[in-house]
Jmol script that loads the backbone (N, CA, C; Angstrom):
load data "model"
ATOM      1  N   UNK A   1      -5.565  43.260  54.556  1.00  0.00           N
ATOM      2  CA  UNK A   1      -5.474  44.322  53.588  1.00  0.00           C
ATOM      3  C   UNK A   1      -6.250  43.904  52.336  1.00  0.00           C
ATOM      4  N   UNK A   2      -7.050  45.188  51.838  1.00  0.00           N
ATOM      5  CA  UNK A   2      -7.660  44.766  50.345  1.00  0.00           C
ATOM      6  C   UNK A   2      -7.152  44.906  49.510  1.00  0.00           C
ATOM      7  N   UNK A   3      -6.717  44.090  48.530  1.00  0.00           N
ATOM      8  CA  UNK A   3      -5.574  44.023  47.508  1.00  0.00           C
ATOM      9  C   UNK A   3      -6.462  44.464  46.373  1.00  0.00           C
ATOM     10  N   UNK A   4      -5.694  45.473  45.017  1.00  0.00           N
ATOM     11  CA  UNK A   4      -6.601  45.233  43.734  1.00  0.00           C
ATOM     12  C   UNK A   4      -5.821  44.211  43.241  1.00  0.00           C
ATOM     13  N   UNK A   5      -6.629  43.260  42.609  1.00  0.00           N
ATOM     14  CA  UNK A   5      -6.132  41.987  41.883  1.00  0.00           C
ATOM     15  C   UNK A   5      -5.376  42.768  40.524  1.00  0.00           C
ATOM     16  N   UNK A   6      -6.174  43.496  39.649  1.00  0.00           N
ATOM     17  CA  UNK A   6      -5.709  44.210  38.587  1.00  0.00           C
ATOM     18  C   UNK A   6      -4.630  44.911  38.513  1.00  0.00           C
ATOM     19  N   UNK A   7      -4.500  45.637  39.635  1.00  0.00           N
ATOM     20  CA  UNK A   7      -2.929  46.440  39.395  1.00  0.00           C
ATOM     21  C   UNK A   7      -2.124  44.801  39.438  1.00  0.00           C
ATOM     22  N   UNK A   8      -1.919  44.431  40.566  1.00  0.00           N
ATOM     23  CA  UNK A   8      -1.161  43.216  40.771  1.00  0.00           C
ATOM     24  C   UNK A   8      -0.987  42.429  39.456  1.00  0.00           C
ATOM     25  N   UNK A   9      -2.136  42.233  38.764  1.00  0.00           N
ATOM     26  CA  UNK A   9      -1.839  41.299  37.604  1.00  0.00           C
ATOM     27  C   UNK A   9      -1.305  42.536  36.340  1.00  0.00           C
ATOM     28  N   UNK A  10      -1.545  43.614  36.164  1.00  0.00           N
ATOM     29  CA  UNK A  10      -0.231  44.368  35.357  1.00  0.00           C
ATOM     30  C   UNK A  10       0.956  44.501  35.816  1.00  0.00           C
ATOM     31  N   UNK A  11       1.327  44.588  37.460  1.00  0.00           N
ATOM     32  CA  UNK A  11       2.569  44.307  37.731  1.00  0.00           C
ATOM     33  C   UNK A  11       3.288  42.954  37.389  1.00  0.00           C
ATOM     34  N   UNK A  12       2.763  41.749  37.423  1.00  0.00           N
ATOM     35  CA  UNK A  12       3.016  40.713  37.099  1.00  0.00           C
ATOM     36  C   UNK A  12       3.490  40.127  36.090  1.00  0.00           C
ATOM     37  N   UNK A  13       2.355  41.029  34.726  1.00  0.00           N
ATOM     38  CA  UNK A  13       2.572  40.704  33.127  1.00  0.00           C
ATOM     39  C   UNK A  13       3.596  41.447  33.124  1.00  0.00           C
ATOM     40  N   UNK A  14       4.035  42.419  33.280  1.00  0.00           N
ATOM     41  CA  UNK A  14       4.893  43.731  33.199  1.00  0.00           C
ATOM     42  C   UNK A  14       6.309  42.891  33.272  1.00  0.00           C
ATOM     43  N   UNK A  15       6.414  43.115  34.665  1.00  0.00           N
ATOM     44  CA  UNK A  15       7.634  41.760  35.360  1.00  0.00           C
ATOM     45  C   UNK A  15       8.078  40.682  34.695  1.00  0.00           C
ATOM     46  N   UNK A  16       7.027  40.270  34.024  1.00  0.00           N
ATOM     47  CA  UNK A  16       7.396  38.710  33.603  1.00  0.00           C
ATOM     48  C   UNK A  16       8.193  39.233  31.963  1.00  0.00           C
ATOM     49  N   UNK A  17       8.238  40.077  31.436  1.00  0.00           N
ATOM     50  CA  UNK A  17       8.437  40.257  30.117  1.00  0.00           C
ATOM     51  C   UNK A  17      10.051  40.733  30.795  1.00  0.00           C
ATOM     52  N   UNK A  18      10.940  40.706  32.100  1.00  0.00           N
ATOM     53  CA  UNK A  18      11.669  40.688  32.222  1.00  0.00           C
ATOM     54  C   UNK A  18      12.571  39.361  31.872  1.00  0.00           C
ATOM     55  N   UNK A  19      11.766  38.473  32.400  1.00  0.00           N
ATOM     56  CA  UNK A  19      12.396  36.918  32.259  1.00  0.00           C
ATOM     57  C   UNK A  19      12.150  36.224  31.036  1.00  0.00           C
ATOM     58  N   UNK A  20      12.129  37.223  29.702  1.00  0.00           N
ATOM     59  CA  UNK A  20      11.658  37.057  28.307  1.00  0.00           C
ATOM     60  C   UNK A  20      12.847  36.040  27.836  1.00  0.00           C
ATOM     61  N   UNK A  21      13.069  35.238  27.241  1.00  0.00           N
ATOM     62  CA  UNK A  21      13.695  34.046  26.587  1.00  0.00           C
ATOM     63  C   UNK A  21      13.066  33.611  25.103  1.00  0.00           C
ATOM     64  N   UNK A  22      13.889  33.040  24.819  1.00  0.00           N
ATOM     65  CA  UNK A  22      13.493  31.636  23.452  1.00  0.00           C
ATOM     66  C   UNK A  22      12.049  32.293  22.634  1.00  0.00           C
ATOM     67  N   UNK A  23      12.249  33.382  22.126  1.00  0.00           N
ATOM     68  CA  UNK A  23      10.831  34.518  21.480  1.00  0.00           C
ATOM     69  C   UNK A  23       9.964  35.337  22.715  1.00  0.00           C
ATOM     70  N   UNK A  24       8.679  34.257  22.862  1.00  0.00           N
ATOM     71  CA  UNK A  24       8.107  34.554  23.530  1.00  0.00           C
ATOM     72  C   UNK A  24       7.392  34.117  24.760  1.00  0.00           C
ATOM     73  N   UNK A  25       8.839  33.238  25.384  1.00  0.00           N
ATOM     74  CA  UNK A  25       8.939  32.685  26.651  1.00  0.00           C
ATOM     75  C   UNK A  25       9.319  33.303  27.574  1.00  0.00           C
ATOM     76  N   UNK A  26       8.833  33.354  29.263  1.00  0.00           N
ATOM     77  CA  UNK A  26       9.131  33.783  30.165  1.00  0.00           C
ATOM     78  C   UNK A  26       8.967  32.979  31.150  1.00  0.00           C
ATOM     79  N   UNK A  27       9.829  32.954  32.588  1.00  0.00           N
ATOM     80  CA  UNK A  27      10.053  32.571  33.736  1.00  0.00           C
ATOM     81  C   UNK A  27       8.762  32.433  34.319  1.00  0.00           C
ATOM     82  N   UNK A  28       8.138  31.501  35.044  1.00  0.00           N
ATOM     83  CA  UNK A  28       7.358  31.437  36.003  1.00  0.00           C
ATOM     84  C   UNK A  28       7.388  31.833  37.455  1.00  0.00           C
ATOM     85  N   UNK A  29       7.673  32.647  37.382  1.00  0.00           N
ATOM     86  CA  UNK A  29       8.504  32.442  38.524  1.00  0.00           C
ATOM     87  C   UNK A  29       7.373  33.805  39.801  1.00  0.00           C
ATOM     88  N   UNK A  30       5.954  33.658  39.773  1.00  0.00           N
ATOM     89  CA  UNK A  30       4.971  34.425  40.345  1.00  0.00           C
ATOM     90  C   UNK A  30       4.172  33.861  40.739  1.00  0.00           C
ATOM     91  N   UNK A  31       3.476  34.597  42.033  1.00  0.00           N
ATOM     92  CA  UNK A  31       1.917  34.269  42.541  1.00  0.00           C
ATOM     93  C   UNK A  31       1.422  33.169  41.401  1.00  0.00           C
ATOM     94  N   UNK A  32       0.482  32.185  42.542  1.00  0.00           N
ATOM     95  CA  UNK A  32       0.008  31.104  41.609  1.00  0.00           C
ATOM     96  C   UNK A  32      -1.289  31.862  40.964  1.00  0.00           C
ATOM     97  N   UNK A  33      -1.954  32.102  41.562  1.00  0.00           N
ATOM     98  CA  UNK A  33      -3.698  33.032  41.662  1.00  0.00           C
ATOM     99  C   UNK A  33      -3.212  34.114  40.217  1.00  0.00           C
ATOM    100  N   UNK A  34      -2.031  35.096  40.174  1.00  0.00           N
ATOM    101  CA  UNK A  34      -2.016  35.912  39.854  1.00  0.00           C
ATOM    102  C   UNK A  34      -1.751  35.234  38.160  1.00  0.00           C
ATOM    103  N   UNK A  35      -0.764  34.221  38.334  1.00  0.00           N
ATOM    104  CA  UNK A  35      -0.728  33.857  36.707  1.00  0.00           C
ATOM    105  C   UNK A  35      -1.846  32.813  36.134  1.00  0.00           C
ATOM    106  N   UNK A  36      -2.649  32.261  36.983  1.00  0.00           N
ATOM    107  CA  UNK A  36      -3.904  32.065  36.587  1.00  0.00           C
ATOM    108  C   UNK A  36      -5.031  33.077  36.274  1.00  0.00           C
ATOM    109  N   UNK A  37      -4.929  34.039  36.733  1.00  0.00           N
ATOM    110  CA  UNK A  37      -5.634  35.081  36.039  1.00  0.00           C
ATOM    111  C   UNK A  37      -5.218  35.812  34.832  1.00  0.00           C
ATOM    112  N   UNK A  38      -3.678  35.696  34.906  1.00  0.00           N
ATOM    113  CA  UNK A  38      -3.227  36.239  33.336  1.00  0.00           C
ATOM    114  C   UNK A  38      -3.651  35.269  32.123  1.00  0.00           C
ATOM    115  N   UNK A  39      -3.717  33.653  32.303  1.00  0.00           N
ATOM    116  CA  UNK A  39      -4.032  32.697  31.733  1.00  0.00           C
ATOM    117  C   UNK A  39      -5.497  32.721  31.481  1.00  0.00           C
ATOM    118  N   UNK A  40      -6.362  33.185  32.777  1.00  0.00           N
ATOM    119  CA  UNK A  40      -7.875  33.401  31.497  1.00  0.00           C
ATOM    120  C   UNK A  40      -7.867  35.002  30.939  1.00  0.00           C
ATOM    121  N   UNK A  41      -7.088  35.704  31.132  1.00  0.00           N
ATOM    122  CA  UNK A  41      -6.940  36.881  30.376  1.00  0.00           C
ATOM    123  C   UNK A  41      -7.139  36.524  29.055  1.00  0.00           C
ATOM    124  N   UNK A  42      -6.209  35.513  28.510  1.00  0.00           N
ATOM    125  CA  UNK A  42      -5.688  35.311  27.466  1.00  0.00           C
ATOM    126  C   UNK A  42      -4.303  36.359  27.201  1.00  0.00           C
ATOM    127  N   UNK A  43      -3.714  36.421  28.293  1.00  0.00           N
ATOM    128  CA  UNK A  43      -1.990  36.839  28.307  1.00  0.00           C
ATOM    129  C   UNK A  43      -0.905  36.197  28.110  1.00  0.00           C
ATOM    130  N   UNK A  44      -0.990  34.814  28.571  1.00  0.00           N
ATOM    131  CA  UNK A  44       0.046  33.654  28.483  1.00  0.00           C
ATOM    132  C   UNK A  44      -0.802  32.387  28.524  1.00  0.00           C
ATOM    133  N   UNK A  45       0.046  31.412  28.124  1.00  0.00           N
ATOM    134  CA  UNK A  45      -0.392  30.009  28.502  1.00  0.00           C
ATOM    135  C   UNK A  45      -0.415  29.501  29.411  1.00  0.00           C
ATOM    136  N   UNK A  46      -1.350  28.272  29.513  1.00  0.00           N
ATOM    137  CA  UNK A  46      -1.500  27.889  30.641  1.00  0.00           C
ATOM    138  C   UNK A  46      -0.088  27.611  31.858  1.00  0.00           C
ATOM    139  N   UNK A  47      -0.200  28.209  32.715  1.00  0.00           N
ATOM    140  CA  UNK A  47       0.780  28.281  34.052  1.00  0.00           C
ATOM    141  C   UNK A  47       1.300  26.592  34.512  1.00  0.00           C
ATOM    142  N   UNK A  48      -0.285  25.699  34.568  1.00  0.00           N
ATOM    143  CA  UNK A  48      -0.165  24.892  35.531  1.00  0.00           C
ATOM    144  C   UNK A  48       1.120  23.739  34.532  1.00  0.00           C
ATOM    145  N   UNK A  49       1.698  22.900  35.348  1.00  0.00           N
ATOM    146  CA  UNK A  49       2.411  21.959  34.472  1.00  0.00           C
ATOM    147  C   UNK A  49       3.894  21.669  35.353  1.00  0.00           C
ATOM    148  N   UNK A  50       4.734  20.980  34.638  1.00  0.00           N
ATOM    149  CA  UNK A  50       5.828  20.634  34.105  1.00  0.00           C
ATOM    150  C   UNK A  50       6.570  21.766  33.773  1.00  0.00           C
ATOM    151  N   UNK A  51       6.371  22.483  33.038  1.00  0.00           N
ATOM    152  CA  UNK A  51       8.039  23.594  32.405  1.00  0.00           C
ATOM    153  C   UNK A  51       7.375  24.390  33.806  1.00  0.00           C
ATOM    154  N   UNK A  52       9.250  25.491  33.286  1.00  0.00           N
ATOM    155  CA  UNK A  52       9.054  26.661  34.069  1.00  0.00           C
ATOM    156  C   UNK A  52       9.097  27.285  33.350  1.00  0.00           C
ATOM    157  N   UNK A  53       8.360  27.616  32.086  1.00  0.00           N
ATOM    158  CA  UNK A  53       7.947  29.016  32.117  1.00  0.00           C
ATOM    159  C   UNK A  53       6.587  29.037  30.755  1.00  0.00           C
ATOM    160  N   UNK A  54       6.505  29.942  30.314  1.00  0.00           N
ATOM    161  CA  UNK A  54       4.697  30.411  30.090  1.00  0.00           C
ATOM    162  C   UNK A  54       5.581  30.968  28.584  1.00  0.00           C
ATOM    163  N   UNK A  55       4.121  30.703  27.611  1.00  0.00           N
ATOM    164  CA  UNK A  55       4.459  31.503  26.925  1.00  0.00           C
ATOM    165  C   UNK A  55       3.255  32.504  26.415  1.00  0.00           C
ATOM    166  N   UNK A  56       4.371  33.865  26.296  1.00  0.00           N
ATOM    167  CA  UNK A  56       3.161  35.049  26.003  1.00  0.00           C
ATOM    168  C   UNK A  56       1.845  35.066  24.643  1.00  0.00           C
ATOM    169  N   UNK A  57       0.883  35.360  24.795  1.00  0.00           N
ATOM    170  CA  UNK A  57       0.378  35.096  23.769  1.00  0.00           C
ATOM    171  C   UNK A  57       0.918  36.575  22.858  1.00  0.00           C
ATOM    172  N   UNK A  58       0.408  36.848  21.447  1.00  0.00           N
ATOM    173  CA  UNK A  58       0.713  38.054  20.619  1.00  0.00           C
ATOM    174  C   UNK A  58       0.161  39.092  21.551  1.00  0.00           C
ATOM    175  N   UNK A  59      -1.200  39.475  22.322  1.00  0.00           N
ATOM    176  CA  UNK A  59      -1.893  40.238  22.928  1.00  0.00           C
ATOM    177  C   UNK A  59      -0.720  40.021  23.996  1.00  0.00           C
ATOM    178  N   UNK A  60      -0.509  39.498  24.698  1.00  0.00           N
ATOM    179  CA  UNK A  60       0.028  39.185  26.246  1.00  0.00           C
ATOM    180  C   UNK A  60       1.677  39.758  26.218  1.00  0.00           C
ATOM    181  N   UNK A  61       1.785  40.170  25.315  1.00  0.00           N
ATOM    182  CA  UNK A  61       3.184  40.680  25.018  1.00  0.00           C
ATOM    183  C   UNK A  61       3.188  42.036  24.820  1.00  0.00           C
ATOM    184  N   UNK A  62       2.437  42.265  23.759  1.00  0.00           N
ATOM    185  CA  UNK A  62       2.055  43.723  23.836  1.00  0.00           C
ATOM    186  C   UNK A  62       1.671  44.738  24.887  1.00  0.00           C
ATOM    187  N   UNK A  63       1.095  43.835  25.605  1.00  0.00           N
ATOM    188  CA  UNK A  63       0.098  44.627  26.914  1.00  0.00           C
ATOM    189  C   UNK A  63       1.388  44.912  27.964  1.00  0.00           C
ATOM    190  N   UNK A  64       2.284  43.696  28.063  1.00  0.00           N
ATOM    191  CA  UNK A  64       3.708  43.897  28.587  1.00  0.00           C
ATOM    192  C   UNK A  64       4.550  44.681  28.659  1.00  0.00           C
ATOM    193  N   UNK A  65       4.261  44.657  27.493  1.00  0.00           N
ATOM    194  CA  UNK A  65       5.421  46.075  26.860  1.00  0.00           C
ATOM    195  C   UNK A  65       4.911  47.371  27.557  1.00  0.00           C
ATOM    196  N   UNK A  66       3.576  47.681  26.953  1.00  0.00           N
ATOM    197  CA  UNK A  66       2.992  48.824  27.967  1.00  0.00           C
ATOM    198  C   UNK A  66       3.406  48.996  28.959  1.00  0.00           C
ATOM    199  N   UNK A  67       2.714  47.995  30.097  1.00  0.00           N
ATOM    200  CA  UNK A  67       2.716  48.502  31.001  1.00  0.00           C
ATOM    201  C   UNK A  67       4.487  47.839  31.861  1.00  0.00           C
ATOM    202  N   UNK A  68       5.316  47.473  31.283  1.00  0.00           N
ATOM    203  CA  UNK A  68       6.777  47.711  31.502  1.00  0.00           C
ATOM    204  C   UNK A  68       7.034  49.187  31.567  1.00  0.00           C
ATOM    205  N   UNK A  69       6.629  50.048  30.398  1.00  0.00           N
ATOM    206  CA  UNK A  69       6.874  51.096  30.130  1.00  0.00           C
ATOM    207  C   UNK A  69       5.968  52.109  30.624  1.00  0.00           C
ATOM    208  N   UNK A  70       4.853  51.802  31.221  1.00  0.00           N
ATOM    209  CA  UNK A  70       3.880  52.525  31.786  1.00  0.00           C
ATOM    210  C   UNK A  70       4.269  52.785  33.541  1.00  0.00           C
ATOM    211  N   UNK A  71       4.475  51.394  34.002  1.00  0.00           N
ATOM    212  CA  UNK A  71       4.864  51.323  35.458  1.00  0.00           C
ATOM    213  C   UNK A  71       6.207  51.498  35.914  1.00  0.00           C
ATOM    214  N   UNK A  72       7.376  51.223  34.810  1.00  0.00           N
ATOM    215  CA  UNK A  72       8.358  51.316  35.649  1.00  0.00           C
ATOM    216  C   UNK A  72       9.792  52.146  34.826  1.00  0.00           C
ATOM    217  N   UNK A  73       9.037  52.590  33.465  1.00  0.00           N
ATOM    218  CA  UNK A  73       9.917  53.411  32.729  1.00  0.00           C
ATOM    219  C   UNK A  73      10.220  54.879  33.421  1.00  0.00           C
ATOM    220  N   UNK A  74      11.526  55.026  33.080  1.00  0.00           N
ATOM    221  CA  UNK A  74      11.639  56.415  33.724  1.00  0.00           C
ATOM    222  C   UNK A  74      11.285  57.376  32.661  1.00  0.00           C
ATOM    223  N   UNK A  75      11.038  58.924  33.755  1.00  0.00           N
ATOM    224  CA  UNK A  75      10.246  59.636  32.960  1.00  0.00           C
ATOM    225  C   UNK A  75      11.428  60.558  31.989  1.00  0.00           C
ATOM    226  N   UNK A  76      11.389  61.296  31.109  1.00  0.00           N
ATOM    227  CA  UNK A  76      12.442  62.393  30.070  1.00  0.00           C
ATOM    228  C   UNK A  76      12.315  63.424  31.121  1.00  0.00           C
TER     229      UNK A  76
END
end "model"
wireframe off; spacefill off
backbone 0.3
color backbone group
């Protein structure tokens, strides 16, 4: 199957602003490929490491929020 990488990586940023913590920390807890591409986005910090979890950049939070509210908000 041909995947779009792009939807996948707004589902991802989206998702991850679920496992939001300690400001602007979140869970690692996704595709390796997919949060390396949010990481040269400039969405979060670097993935690879030691902790479990990433933190959002100011842009990488915002864009979150969107598309939280773009993809999975219900409609009025």
């Amino acid at each position: 199957m041909d995947l779009d990488n792009d939807k996948i990586d707004d589902a991802v940023l989206a998702l991850l602003l679920l496992g939001l913590h300690d400001g602007a920390r979140a869970w690692k807890g996704f595709d390796w490929d997919a949060m390396n591409r949010l990481f040269e986005r400039g969405y979060i910090s670097d993935p690879r490491g030691q902790t479990k979890s990433v933190v959002f950049t100011e842009h990488g939070l915002e864009q979150a929020e969107k598309l939280l509210e773009t993809l999975f908000g219900k409609k009025a």
